[in-house]
KEMARZA-66035 format. One record per residue (C-alpha): x, y, z; residue in three letters; residue number from 1. Coordinates in nm, 4 decimals, m for minus. Example, Ala and Ser with C-alpha at 12.3 -4.5 7.8 and 13.67 -1.06 7.14 Angstrom:
! KEMARZA-66035
PT       c1       c2       c3 torgu nupa
PT   1.2300  m0.4500   0.7800   Ala    1
PT   1.3670  m0.1060   0.7140   Ser    2
***
This chain:
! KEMARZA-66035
PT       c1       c2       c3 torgu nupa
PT   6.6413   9.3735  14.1024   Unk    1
PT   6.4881   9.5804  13.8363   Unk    2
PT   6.6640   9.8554  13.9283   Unk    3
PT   6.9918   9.6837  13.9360   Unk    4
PT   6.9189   9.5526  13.5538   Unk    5
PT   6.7982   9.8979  13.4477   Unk    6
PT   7.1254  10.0004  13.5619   Unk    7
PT   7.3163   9.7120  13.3945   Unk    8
PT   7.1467   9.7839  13.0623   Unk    9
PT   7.2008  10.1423  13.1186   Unk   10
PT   7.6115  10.0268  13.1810   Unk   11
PT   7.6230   9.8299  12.8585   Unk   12
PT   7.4448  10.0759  12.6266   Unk   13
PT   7.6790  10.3406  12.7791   Unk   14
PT   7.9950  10.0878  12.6708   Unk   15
PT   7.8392  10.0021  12.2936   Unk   16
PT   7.8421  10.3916  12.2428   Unk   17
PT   8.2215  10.4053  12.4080   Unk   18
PT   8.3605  10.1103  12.2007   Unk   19
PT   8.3306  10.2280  11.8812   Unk   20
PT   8.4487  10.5578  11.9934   Unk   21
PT   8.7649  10.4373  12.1341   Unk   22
PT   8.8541  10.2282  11.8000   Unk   23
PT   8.8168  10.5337  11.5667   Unk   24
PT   9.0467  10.7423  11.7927   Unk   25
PT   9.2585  10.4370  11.7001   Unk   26
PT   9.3130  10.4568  11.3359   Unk   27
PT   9.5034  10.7381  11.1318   Unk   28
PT   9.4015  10.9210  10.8408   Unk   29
PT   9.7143  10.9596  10.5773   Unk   30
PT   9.6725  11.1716  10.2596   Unk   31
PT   9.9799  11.0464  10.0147   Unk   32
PT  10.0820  11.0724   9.6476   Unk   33
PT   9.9656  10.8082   9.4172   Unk   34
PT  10.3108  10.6331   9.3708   Unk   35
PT  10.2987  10.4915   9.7168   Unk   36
PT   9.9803  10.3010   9.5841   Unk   37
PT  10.0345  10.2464   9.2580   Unk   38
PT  10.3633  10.0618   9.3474   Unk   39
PT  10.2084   9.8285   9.5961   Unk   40
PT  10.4137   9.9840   9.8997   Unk   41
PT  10.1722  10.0888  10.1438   Unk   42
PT   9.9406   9.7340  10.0616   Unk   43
PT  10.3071   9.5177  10.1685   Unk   44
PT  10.3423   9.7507  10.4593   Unk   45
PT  10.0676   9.8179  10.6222   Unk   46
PT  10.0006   9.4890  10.8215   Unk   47
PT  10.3174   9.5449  10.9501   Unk   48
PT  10.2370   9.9023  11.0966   Unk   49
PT   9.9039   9.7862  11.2437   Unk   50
PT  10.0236   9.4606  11.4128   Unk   51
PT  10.3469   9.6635  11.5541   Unk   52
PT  10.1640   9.9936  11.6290   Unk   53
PT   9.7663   9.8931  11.6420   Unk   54
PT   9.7102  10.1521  11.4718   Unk   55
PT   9.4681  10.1402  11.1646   Unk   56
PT   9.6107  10.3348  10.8709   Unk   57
PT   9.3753  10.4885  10.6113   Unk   58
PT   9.4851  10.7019  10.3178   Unk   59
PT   9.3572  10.8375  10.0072   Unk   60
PT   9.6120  10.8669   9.6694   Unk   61
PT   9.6292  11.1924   9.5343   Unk   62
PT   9.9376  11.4043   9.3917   Unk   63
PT  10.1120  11.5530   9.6717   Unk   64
PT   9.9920  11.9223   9.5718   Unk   65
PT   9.6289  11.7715   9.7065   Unk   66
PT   9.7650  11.5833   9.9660   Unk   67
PT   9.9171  11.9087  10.1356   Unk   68
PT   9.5905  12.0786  10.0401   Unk   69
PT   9.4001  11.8060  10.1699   Unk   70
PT   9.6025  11.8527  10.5450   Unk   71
PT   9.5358  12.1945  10.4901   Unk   72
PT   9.2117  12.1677  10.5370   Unk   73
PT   9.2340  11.9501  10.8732   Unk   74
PT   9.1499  11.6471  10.6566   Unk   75
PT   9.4398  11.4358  10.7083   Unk   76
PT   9.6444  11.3981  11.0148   Unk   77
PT   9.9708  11.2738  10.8492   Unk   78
PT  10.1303  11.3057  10.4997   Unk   79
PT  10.4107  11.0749  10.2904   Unk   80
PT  10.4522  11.3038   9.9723   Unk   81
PT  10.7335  11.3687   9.7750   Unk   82
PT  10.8068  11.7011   9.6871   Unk   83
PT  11.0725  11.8829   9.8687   Unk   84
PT  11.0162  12.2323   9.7695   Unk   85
PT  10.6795  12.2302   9.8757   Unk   86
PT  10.6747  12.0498  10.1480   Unk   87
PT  10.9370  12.2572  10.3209   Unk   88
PT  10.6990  12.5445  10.2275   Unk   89
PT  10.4245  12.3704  10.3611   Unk   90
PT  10.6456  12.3540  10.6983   Unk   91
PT  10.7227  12.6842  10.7177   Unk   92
PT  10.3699  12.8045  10.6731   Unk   93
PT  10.2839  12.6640  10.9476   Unk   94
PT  10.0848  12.3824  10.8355   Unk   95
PT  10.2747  12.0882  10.9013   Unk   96
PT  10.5256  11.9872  11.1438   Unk   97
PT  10.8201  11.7250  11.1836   Unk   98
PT  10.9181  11.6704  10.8400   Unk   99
PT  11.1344  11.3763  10.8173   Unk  100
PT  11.2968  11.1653  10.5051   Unk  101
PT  11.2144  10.8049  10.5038   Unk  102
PT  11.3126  10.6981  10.1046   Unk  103
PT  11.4017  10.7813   9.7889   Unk  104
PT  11.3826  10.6405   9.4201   Unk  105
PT  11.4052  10.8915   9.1288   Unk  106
PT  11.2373  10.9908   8.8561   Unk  107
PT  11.2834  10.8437   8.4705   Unk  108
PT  11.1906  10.9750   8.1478   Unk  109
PT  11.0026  10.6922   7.9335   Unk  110
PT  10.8886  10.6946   7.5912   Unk  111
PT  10.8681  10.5225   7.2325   Unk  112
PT  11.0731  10.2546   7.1912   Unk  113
PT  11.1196  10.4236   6.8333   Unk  114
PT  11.2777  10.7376   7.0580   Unk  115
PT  11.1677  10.9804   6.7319   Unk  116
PT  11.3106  11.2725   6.9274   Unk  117
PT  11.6455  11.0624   6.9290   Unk  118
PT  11.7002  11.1649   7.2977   Unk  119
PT  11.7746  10.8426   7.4472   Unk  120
PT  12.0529  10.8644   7.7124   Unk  121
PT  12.0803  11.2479   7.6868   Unk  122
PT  12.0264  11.4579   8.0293   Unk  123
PT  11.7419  11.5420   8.1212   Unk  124
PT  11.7659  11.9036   7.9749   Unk  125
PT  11.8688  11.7898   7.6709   Unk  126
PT  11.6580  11.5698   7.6196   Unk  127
PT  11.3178  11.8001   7.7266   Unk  128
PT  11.5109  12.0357   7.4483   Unk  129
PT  11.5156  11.7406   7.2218   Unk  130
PT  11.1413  11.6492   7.2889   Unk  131
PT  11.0630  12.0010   7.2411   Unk  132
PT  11.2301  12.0604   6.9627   Unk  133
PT  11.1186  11.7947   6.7747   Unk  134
PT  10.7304  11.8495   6.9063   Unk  135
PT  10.7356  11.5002   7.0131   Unk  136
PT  10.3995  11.4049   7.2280   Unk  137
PT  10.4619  11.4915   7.5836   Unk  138
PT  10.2359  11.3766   7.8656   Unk  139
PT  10.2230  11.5425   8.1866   Unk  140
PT  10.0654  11.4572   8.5001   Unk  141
PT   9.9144  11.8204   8.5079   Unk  142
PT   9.8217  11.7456   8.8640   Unk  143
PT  10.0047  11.9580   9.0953   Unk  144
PT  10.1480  11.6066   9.2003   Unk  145
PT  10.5211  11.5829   9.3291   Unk  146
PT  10.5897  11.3917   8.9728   Unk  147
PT  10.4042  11.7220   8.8183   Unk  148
PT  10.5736  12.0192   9.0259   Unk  149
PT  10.9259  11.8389   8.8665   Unk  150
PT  10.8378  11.7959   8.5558   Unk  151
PT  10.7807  12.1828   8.5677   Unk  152
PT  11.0962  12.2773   8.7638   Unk  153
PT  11.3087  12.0420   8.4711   Unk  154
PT  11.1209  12.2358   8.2241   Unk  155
PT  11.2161  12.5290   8.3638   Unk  156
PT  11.5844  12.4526   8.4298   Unk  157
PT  11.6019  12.4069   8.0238   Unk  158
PT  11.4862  12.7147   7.9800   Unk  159
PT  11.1674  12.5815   7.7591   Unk  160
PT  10.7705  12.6499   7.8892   Unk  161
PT  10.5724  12.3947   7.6686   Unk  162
PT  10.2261  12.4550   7.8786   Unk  163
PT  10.0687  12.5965   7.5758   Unk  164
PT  10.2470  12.3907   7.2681   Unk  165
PT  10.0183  12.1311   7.0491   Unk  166
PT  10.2350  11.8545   7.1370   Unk  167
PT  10.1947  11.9126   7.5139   Unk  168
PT   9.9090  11.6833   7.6405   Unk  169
PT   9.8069  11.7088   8.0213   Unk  170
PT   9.6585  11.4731   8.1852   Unk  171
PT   9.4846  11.5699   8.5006   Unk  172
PT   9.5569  11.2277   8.6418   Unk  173
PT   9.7787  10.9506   8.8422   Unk  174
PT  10.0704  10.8456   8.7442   Unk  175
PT   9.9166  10.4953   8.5951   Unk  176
PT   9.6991  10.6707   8.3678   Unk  177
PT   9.9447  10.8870   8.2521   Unk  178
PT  10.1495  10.6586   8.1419   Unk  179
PT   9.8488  10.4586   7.9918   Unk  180
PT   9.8150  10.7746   7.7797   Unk  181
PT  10.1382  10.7927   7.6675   Unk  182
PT  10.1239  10.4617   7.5858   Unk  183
PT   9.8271  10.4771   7.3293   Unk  184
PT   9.9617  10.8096   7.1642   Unk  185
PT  10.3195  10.7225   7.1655   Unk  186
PT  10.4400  10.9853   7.3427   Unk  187
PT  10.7175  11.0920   7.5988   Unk  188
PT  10.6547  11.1214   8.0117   Unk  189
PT  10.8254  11.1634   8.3328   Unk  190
PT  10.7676  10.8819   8.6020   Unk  191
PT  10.8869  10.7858   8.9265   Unk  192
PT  11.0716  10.4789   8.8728   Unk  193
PT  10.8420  10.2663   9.1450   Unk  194
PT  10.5329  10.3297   8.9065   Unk  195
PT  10.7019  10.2568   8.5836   Unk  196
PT  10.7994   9.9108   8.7221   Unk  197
PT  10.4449   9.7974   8.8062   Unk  198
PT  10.3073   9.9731   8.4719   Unk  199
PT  10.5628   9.7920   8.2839   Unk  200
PT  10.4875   9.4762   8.4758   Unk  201
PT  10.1407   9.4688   8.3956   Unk  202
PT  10.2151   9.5647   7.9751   Unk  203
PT  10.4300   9.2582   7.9720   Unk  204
PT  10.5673   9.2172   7.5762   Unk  205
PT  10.2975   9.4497   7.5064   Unk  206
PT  10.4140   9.7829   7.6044   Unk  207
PT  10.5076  10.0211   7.4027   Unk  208
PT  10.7203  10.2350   7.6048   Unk  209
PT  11.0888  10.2431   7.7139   Unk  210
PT  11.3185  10.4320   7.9275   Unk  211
PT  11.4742  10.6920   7.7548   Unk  212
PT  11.6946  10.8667   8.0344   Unk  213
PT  11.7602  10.7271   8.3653   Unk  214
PT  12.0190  10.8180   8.6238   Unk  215
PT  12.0878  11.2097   8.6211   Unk  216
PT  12.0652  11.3422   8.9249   Unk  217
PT  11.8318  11.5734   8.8755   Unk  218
PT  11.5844  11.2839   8.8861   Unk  219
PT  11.6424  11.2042   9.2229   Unk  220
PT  11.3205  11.1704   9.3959   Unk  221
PT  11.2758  11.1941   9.7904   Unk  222
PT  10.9731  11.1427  10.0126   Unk  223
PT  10.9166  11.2314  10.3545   Unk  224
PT  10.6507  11.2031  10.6285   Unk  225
PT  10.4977  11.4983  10.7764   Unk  226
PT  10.2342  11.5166  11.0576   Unk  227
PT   9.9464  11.8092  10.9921   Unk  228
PT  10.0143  12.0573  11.2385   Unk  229
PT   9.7444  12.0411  11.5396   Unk  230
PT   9.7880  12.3848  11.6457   Unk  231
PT   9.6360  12.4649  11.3306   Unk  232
PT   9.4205  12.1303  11.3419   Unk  233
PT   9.3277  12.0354  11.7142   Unk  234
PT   9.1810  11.7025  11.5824   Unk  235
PT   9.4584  11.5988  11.4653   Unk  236
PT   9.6203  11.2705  11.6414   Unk  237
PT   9.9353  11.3885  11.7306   Unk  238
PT  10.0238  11.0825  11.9928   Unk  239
PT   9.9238  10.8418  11.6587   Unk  240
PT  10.1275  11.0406  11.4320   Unk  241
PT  10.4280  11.0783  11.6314   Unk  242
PT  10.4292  10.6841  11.6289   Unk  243
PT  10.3620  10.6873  11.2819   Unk  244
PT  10.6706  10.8687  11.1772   Unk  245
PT  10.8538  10.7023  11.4408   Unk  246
PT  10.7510  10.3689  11.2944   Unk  247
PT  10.8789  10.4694  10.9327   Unk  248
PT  11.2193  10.5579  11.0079   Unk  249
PT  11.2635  10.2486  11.2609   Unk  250
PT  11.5674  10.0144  11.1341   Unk  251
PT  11.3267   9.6989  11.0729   Unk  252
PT  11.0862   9.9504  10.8693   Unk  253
PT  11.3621  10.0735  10.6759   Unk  254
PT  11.4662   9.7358  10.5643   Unk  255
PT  11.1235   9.6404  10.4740   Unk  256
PT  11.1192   9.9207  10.2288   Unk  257
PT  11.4522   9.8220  10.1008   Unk  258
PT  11.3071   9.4276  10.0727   Unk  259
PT  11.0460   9.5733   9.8925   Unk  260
PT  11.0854   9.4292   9.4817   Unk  261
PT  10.8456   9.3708   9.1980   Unk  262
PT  10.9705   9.1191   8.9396   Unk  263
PT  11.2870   9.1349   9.1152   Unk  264
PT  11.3536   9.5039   9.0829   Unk  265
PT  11.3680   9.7342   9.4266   Unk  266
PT  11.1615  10.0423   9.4151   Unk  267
PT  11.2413  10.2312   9.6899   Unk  268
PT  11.5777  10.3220   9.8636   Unk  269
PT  11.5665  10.3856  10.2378   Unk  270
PT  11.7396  10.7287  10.3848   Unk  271
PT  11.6292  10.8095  10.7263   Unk  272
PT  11.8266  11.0565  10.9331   Unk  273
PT  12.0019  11.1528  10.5466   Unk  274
***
């Protein structure tokens, strides 16, 4: 008999180490840009994905050019980013695999309600030409994020490079503080449209901010899911990932993002298979 309980206790020991094991190959690590947060998104959808997948997502909030950095480095075995450019480049580096869309919203350009640049309903070149012109306060992410490597391409498109101009503050944060920023110096900013909702939502009567242009399509704003490439990574959960992309372009997820509204506003715009 003792040797039949030394072997039992042996047996059970042996299955308290294997538990825990077996759980964490369970869960998924997901690096994504801070809108996703911010907006309340992945908080609303996430019971959803672990009682239909068992999965437990985790994820840190960064700007998407740290996000891809971040799977770079074997840190994160999925991504939802937004920035096409450089996430196809990320793809064809070699570092990530099966890039697919899952939503859109687009990008807005928000400032003083005062508008002392007087570009309010202008394009958006016109009205970075207006802003720049003018040497209104400009805050950028200054991140690298997906909001950030925009900004710079719209910047760029107008033909204008205000890195170095007095009037050009960068941040070096999320999109939320940003826009606090802005907000206490009275200056313009670029936003994805999710964000600005919940900022705006929290300011109540109290902000001081505004949209000043809204609906040019160079604003449009994609995000996609990609899964960190495990030949490069062999940790990476490829079996968990391939249900995790799955799972976000599903028809029942899609709608969910589409249900998704904040003070009766939708933030996000499902486009799978687009």
């Amino acid at each position: 008999m003792k040797h039949f309980g030394k072997s039992l206790s042996g047996a059970l020991l042996a299955l308290a180490f294997v538990l825990p094991a077996r759980a964490a190959d369970n869960s998924l690590m997901m690096a994504t840009t801070t809108s996703t947060q911010d907006s309340g998104l992945l908080e609303y959808l996430q019971p959803a994905f672990k009682q239909e997948t068992g999965i437990d997502l985790k994820w840190v909030a960064v700007g998407t050019g740290k996000a891809l950095e971040i799977a770079k480095n074997c840190d994160a075995d999925v991504l939802l980013v937004h920035a096409p450019a450089v996430e196809k480049k990320f793809v064809e580096d070699g570092h990530g695999i099966d890039r697919r869309q899952i939503m859109y919203n687009d990008f807005i350009i928000v400032g003083p309600k005062a508008d002392p640049a007087k570009v309010a309903g202008k394009t958006t070149a016109d009205a970075f030409k207006g802003i720049y012109g003018a040497k209104a306060g400009f805050v950028s992410r200054g991140d690298k994020s997906g909001t950030h490597v925009k900004e710079m391409a719209l910047w760029k498109e107008a033909n204008l490079s205000p890195d170095k101009e007095p009037f050009y503050i960068s941040a070096g944060q999320g999109m939320m503080a940003t826009l606090a920023i802005a907000a206490e110096k009275g200056a313009y900013a670029m936003t994805d449209r999710g964000t600005w909702i919940k900022f705006a939502n929290k300011q109540g009567d109290a902000n001081p901010l505004t949209i000043i242009v809204e609906g040019d399509k160079p604003l449009f704003n994609q995000y996609s899911v990609i899964t960190t490439n495990p030949a490069q990574c062999p940790k990476v959960k490829k079996d968990l990932a391939r249900k995790f992309e799955d799972w976000w372009v599903k028809p029942e997820t899609q709608k969910r993002i589409a249900d998704y509204k904040l003070e009766g506003k939708q933030l996000f715009f499902p486009n799978a298979g687009k």
